[in-house]
SEZA-557163 format. One record per residue: residue number from 0; residue in three letters; x, y, z of N, C-alpha, C, O in turn. Coordinates in steps of 0.2 Angstrom, whole numbers. Atoms other than C-alpha are relative to their C-alpha. Last residue first. Example, Ala and Ser with C-alpha at 12.3 -4.5 7.8 and 13.67 -1.06 7.14 Angstrom:
num: 1&residu: ser&nu: -4&nv: -6&nw: -1&cau: 68&cav: -5&caw: 36&cu: -4&cv: 5&cw: 3&ou: -1&ov: 11&ow: 4;
num: 0&residu: ala&nu: 4&nv: -6&nw: 0&cau: 62&cav: -22&caw: 39&cu: 4&cv: 6&cw: 0&ou: 9&ov: 5&ow: 3;
This chain:
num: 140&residu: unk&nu: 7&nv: -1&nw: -6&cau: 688&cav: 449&caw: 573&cu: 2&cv: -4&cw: 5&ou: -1&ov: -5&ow: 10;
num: 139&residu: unk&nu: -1&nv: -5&nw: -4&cau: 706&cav: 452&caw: 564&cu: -7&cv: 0&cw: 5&ou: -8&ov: 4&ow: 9;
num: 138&residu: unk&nu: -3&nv: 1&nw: -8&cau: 705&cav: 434&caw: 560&cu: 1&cv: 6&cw: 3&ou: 3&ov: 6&ow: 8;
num: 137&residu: unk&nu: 3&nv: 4&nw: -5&cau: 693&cav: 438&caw: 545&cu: 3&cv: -2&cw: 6&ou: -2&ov: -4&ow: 10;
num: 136&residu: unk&nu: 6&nv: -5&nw: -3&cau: 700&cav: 454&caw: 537&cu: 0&cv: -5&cw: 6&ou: 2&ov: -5&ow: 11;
num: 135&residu: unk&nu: -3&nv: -5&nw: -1&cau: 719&cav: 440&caw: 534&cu: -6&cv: 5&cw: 5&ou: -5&ov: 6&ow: 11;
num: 134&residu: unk&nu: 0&nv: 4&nw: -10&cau: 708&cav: 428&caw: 531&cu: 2&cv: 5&cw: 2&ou: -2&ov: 8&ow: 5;
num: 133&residu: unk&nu: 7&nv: 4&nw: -3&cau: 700&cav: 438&caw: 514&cu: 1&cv: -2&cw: 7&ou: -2&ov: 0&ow: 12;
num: 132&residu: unk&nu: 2&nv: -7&nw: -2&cau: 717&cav: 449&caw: 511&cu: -4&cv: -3&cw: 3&ou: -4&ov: -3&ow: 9;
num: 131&residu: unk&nu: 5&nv: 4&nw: -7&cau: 726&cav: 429&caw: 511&cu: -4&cv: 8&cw: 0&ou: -1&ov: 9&ow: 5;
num: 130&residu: unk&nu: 1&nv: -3&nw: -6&cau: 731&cav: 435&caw: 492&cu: -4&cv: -3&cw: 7&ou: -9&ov: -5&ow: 7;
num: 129&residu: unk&nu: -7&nv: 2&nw: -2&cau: 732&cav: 423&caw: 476&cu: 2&cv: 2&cw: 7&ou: 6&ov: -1&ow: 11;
num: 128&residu: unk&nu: 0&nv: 5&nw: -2&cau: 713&cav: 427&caw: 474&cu: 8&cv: -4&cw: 4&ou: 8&ov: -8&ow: 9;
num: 127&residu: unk&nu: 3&nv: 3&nw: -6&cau: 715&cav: 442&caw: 474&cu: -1&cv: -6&cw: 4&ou: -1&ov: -7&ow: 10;
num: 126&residu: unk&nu: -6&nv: -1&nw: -7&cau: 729&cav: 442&caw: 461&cu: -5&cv: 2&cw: 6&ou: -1&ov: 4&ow: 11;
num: 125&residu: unk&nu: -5&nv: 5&nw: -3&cau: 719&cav: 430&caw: 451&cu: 6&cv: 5&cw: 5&ou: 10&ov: 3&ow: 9;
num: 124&residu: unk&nu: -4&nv: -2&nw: 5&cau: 704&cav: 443&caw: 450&cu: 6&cv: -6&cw: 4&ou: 6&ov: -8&ow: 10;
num: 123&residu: unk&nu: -1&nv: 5&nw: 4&cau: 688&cav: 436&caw: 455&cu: 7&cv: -1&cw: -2&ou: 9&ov: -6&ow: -6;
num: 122&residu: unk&nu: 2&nv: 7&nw: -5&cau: 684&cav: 447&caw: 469&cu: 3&cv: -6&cw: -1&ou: 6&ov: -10&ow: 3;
num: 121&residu: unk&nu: -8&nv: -3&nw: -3&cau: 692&cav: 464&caw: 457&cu: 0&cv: -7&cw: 5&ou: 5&ov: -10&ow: 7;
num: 120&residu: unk&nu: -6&nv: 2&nw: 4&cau: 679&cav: 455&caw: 444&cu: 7&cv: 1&cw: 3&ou: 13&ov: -1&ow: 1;
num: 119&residu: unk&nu: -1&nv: 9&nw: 1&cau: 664&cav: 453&caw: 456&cu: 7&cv: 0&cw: -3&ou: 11&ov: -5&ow: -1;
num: 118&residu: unk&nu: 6&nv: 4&nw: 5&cau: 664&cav: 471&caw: 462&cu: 3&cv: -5&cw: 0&ou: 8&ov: -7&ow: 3;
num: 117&residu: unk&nu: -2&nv: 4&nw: 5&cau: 669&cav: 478&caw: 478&cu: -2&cv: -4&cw: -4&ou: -6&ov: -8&ow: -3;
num: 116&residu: unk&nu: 1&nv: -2&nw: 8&cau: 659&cav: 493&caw: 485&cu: 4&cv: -5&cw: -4&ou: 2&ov: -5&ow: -10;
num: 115&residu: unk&nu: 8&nv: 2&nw: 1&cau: 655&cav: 485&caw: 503&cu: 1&cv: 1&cw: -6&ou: -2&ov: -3&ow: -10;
num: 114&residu: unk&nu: 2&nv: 7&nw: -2&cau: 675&cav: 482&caw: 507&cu: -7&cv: -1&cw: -3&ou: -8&ov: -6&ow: -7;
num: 113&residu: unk&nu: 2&nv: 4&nw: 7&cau: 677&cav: 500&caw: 499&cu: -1&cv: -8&cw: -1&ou: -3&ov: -11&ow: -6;
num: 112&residu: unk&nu: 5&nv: -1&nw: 5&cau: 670&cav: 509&caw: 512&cu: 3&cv: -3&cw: -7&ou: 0&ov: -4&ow: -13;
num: 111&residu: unk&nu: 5&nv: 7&nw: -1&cau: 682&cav: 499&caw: 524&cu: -5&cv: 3&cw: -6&ou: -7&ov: -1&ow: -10;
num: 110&residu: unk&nu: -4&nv: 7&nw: 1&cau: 695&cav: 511&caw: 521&cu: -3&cv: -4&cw: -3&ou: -2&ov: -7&ow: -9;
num: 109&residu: unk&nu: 1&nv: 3&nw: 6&cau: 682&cav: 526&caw: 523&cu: 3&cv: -4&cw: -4&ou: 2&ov: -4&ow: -10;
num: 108&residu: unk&nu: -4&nv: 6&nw: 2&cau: 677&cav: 523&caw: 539&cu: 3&cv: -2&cw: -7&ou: 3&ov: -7&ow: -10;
num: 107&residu: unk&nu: -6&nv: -3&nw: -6&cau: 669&cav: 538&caw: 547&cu: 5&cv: -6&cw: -1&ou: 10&ov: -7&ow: 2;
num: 106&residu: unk&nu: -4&nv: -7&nw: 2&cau: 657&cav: 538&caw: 532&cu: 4&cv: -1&cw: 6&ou: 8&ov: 4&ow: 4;
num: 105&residu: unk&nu: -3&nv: -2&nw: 4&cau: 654&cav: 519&caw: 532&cu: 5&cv: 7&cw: -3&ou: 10&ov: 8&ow: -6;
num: 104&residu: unk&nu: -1&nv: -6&nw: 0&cau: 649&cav: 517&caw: 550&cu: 4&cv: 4&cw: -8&ou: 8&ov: 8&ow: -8;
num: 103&residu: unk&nu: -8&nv: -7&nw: 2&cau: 655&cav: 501&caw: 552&cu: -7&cv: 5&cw: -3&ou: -11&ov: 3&ow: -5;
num: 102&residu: unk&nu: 4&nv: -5&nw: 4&cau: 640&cav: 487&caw: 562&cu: 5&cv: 7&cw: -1&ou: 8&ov: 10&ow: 4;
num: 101&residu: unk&nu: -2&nv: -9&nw: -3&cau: 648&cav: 473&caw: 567&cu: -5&cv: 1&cw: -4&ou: -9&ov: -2&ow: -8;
num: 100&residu: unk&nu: 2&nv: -4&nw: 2&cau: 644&cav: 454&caw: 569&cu: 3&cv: 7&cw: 1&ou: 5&ov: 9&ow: 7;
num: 99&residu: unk&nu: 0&nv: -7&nw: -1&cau: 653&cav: 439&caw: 571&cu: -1&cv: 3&cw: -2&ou: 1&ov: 3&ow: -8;
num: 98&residu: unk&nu: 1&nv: -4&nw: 1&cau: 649&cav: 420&caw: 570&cu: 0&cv: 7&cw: 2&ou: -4&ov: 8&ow: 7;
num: 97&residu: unk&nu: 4&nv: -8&nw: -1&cau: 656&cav: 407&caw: 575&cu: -1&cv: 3&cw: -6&ou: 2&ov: 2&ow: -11;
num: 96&residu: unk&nu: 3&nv: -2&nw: 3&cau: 663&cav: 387&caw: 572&cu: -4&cv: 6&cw: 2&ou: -10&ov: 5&ow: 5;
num: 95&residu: unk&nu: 8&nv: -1&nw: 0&cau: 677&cav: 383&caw: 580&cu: -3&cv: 1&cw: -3&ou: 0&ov: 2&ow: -8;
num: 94&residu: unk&nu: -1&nv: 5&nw: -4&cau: 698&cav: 381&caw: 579&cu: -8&cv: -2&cw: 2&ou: -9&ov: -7&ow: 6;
num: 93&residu: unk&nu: 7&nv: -2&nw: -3&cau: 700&cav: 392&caw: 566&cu: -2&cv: -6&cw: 2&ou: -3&ov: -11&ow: -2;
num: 92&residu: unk&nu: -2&nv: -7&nw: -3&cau: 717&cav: 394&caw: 557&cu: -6&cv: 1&cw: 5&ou: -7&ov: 6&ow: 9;
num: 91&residu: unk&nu: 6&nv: -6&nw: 0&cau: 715&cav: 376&caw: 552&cu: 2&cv: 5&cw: 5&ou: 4&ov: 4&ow: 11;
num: 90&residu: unk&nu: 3&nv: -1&nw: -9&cau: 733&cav: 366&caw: 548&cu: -6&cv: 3&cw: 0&ou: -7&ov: 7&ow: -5;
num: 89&residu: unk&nu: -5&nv: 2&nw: -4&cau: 740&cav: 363&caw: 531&cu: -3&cv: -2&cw: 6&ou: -4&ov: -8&ow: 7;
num: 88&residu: unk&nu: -3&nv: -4&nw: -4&cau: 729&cav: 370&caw: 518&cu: 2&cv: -8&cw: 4&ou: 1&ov: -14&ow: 2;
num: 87&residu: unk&nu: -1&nv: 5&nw: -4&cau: 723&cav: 363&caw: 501&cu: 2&cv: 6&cw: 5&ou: 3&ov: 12&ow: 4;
num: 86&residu: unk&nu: -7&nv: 3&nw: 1&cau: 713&cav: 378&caw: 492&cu: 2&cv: -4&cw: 5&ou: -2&ov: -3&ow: 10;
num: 85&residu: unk&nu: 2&nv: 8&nw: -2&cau: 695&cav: 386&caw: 489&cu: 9&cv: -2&cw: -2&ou: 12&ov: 0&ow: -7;
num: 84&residu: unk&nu: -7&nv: 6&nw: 1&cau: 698&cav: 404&caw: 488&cu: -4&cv: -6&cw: 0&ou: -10&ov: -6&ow: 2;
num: 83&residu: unk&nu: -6&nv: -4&nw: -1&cau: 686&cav: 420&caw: 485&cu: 8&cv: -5&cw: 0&ou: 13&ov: -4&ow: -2;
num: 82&residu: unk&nu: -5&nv: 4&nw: -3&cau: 670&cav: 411&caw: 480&cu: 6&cv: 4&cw: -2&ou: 7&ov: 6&ow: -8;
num: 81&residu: unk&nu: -7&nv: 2&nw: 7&cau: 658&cav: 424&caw: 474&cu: 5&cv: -2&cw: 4&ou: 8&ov: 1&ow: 9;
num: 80&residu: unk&nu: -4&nv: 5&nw: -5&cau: 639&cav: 425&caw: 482&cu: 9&cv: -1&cw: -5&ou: 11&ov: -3&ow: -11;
num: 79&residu: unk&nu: -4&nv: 0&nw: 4&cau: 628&cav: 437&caw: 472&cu: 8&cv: -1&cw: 2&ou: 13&ov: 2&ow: 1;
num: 78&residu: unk&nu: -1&nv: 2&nw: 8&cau: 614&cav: 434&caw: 484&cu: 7&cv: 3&cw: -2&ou: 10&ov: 6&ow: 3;
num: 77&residu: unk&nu: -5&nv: -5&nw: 4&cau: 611&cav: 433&caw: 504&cu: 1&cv: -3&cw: -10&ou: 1&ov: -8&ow: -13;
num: 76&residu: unk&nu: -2&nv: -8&nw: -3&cau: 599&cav: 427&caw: 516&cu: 4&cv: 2&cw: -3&ou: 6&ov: 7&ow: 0;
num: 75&residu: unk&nu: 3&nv: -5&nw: 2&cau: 590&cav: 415&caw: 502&cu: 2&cv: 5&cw: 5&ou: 0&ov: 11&ow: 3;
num: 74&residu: unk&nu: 1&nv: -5&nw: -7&cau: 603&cav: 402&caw: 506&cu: -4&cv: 7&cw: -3&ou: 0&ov: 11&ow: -5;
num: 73&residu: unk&nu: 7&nv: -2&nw: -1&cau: 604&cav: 392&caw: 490&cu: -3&cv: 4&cw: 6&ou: -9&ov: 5&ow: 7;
num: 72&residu: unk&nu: 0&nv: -3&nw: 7&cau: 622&cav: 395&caw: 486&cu: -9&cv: 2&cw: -1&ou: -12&ov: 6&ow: -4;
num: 71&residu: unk&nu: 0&nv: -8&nw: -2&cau: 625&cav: 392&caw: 506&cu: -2&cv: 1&cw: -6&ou: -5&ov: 7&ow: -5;
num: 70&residu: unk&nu: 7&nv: -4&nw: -5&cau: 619&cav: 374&caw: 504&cu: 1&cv: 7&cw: -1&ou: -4&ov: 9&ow: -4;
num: 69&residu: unk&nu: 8&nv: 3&nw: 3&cau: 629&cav: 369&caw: 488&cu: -5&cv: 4&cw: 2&ou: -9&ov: 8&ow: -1;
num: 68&residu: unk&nu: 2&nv: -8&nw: 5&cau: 645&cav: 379&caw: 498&cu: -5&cv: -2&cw: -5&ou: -7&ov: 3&ow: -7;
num: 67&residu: unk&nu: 3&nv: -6&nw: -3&cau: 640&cav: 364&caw: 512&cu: -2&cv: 6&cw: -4&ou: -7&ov: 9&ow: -5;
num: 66&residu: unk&nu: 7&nv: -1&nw: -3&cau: 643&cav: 352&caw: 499&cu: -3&cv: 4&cw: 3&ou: -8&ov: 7&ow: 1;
num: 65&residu: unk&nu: 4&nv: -2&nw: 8&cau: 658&cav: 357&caw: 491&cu: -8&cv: 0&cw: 3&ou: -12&ov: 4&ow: 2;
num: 64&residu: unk&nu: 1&nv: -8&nw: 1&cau: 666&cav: 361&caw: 509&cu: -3&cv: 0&cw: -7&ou: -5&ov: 5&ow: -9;
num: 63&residu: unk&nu: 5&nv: -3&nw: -5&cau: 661&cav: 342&caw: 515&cu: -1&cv: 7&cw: -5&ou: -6&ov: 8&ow: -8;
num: 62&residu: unk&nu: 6&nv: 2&nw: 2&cau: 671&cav: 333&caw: 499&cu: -7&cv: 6&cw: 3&ou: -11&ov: 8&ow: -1;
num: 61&residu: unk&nu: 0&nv: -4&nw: 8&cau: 686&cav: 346&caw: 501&cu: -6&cv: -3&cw: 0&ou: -11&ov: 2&ow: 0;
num: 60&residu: unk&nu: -1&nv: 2&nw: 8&cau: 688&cav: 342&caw: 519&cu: -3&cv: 2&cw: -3&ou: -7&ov: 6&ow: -2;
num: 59&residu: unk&nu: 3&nv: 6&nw: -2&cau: 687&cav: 355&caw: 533&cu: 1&cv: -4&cw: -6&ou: 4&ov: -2&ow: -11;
num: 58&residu: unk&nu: -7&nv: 5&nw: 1&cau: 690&cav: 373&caw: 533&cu: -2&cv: -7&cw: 4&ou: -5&ov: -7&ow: 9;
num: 57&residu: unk&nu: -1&nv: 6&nw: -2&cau: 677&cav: 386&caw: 531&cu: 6&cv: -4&cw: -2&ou: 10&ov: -3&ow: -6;
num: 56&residu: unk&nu: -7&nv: 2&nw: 1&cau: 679&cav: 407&caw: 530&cu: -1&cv: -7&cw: 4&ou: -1&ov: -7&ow: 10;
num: 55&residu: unk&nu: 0&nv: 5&nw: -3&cau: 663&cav: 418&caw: 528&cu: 8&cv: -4&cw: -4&ou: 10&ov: -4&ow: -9;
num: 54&residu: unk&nu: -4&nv: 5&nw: 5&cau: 660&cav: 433&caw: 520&cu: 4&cv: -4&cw: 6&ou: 7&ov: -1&ow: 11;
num: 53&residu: unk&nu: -4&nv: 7&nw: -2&cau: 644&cav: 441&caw: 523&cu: 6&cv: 0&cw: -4&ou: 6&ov: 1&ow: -10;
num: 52&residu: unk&nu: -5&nv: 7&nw: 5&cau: 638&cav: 458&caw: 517&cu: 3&cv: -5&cw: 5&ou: 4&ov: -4&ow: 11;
num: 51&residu: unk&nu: -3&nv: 5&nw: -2&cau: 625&cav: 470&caw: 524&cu: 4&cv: -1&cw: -5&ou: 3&ov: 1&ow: -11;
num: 50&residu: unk&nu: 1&nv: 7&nw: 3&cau: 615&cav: 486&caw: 520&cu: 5&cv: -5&cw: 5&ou: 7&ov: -3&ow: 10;
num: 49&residu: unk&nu: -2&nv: 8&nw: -4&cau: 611&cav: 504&caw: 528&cu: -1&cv: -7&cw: -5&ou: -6&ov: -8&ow: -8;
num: 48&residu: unk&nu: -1&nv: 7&nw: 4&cau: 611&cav: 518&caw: 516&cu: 1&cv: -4&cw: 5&ou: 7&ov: -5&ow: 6;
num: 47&residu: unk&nu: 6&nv: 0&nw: -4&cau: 611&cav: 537&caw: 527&cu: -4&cv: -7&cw: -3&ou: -10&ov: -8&ow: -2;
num: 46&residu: unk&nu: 6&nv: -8&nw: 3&cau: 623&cav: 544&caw: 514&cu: -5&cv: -3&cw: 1&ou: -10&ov: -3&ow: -4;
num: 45&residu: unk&nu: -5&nv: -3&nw: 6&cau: 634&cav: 524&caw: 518&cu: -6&cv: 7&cw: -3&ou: -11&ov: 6&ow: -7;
num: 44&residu: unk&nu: 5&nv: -6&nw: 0&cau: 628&cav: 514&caw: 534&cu: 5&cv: 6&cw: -4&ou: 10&ov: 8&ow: -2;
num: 43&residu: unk&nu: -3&nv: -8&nw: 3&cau: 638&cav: 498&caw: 534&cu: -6&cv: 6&cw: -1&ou: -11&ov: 4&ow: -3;
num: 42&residu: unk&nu: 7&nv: -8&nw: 2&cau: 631&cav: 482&caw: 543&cu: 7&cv: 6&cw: -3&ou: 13&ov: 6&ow: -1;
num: 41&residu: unk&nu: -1&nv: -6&nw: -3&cau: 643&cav: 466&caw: 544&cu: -5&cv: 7&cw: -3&ou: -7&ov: 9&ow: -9;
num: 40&residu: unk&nu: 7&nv: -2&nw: 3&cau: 640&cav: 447&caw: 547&cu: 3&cv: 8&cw: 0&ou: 5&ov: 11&ow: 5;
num: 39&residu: unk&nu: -3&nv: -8&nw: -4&cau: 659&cav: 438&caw: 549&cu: -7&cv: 3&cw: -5&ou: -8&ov: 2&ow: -11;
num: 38&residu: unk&nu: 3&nv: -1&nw: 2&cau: 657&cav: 418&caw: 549&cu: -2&cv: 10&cw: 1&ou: -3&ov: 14&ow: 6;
num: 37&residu: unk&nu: 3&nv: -4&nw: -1&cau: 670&cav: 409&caw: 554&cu: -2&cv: 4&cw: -4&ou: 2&ov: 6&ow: -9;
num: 36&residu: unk&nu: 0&nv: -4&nw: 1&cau: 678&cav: 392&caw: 554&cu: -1&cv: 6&cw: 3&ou: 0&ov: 6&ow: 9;
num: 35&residu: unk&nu: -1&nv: -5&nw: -7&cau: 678&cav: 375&caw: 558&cu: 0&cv: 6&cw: -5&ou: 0&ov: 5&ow: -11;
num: 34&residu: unk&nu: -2&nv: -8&nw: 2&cau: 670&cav: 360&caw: 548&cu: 2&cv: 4&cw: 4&ou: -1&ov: 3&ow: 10;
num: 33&residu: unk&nu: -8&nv: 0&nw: -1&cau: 670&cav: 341&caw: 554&cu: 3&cv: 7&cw: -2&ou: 9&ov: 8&ow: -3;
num: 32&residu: unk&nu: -5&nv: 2&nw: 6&cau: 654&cav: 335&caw: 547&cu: 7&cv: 3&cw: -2&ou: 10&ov: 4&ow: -7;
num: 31&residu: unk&nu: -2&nv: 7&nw: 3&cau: 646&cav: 336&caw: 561&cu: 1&cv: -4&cw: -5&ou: 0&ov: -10&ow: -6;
num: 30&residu: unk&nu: -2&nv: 5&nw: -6&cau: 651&cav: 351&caw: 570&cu: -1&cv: -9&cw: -2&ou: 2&ov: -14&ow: -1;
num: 29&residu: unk&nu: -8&nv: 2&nw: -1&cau: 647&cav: 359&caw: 555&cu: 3&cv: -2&cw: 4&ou: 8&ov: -5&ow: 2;
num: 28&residu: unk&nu: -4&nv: 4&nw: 4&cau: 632&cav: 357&caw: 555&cu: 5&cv: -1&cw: -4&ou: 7&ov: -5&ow: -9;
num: 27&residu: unk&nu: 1&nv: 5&nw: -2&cau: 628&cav: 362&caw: 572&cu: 1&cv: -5&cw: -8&ou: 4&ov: -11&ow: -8;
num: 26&residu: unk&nu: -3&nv: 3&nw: -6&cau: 636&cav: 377&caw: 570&cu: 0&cv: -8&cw: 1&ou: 5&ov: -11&ow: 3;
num: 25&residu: unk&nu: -5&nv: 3&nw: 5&cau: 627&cav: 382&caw: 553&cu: 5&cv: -3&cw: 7&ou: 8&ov: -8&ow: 5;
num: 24&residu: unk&nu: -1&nv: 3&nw: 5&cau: 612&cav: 381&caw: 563&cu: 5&cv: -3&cw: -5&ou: 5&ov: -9&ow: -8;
num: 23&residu: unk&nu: 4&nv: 4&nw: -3&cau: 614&cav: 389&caw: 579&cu: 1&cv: -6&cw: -5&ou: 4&ov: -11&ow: -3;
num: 22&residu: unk&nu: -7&nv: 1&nw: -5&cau: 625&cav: 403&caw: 572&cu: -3&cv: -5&cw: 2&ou: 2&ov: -8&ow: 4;
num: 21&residu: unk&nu: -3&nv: 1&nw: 7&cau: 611&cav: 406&caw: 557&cu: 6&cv: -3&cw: 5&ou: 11&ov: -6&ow: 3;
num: 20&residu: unk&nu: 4&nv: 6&nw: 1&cau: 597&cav: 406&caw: 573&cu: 5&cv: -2&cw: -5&ou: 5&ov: -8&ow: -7;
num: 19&residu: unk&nu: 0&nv: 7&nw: -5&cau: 608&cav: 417&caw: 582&cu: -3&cv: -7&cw: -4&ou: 0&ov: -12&ow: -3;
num: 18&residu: unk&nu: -9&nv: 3&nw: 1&cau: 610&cav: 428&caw: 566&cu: 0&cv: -3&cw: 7&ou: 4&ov: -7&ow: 6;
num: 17&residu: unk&nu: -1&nv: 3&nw: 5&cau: 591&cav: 430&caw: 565&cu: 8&cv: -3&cw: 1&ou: 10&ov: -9&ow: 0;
num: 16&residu: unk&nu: 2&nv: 4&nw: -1&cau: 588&cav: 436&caw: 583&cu: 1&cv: -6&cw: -7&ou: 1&ov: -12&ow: -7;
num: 15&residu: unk&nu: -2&nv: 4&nw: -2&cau: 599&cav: 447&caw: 582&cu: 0&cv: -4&cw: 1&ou: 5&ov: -8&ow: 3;
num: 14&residu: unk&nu: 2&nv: -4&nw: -7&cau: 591&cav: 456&caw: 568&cu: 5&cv: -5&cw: 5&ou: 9&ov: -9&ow: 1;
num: 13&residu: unk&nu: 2&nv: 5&nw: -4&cau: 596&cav: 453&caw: 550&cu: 0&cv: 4&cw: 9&ou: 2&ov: 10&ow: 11;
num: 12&residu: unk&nu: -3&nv: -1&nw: -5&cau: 596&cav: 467&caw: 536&cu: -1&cv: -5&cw: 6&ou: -7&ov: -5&ow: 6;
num: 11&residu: unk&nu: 4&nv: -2&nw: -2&cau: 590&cav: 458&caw: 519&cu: 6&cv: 3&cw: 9&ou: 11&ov: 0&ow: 10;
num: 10&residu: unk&nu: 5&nv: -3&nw: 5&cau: 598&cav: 453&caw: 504&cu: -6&cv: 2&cw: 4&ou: -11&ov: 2&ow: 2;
num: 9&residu: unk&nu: 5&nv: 1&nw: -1&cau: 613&cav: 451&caw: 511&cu: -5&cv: 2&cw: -3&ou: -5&ov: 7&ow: -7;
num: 8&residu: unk&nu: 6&nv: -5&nw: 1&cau: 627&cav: 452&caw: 499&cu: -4&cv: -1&cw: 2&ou: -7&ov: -5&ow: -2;
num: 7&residu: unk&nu: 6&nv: -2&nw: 3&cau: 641&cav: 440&caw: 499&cu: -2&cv: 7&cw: 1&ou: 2&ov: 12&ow: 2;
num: 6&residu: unk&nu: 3&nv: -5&nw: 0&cau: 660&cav: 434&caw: 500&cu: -10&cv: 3&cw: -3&ou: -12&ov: 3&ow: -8;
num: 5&residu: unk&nu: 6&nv: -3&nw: 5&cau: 667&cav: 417&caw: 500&cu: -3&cv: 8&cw: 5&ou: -3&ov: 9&ow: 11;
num: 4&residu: unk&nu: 3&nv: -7&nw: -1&cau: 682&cav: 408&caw: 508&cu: -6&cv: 3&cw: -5&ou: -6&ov: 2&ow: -11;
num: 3&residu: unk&nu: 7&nv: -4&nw: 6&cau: 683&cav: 390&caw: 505&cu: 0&cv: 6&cw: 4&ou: -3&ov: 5&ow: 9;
num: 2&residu: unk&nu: 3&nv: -5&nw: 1&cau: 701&cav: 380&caw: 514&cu: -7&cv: 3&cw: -5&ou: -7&ov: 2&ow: -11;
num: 1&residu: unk&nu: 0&nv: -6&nw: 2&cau: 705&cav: 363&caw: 514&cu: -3&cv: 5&cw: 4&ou: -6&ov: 4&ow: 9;
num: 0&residu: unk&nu: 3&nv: -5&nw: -3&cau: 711&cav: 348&caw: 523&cu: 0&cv: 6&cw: -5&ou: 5&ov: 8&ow: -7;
């Protein structure tokens, strides 16, 4: 059993109707090839700036989660994609496959305003990586 957490960059603002259809899809395929997780969609509005980010947390075998993260790499709804962990686990923290969306308010949150500004190298860095901060965000939905 592993873990793949990953972080993105929408490259376009989704409706509701899109992330039903991305909740629809990635659901069912992961239902049958044995994946559970969750998929955390989130809007921010920054000096009147609205954008997104995905970062999604799958668990399941190692063979499955290479493949799937294959698919997600070609996924035109989001670009500059940075694997955060891939590692053996024990148990799955996520008993499902969902999708949750917010919408933060960047100026009245400005914790979280660094969640959208991180770059690839602090993403990358071995003591991020060594950190659960990634599941850690993601089970607080």
């Amino acid at each position: 059993m592993h873990i793949l957490i990953y972080y993105s960059k929408a490259t376009r603002l989704m409706k509701k109707a899109d992330l039903d259809l991305l909740l629809e899809e990635s659901c069912s395929w992961n239902a049958v090839h044995g994946l559970t997780g969750i998929l955390a969609y989130i809007e921010g509005t920054s000096e009147n700036h609205k954008e997104a980010r995905f970062m999604h947390v799958l668990e399941g075998a190692e063979e499955e989660l290479n493949i799937v993260f294959e698919k997600i790499k070609c996924d035109s709804r989001h670009h500059q994609i940075v694997l955060l962990k891939k590692e053996h686990i024990n148990t799955r923290t996520f008993s499902q496959c969902s999708i949750k969306h917010e919408h933060i308010d960047l100026s009245a949150n400005l914790n979280l305003k660094a969640f959208f500004n991180l770059d690839n190298q602090l993403l990358q860095s071995e003591a991020f990586k060594g950190s659960d901060a990634a599941l850690d965000f993601l089970k607080s939905f």
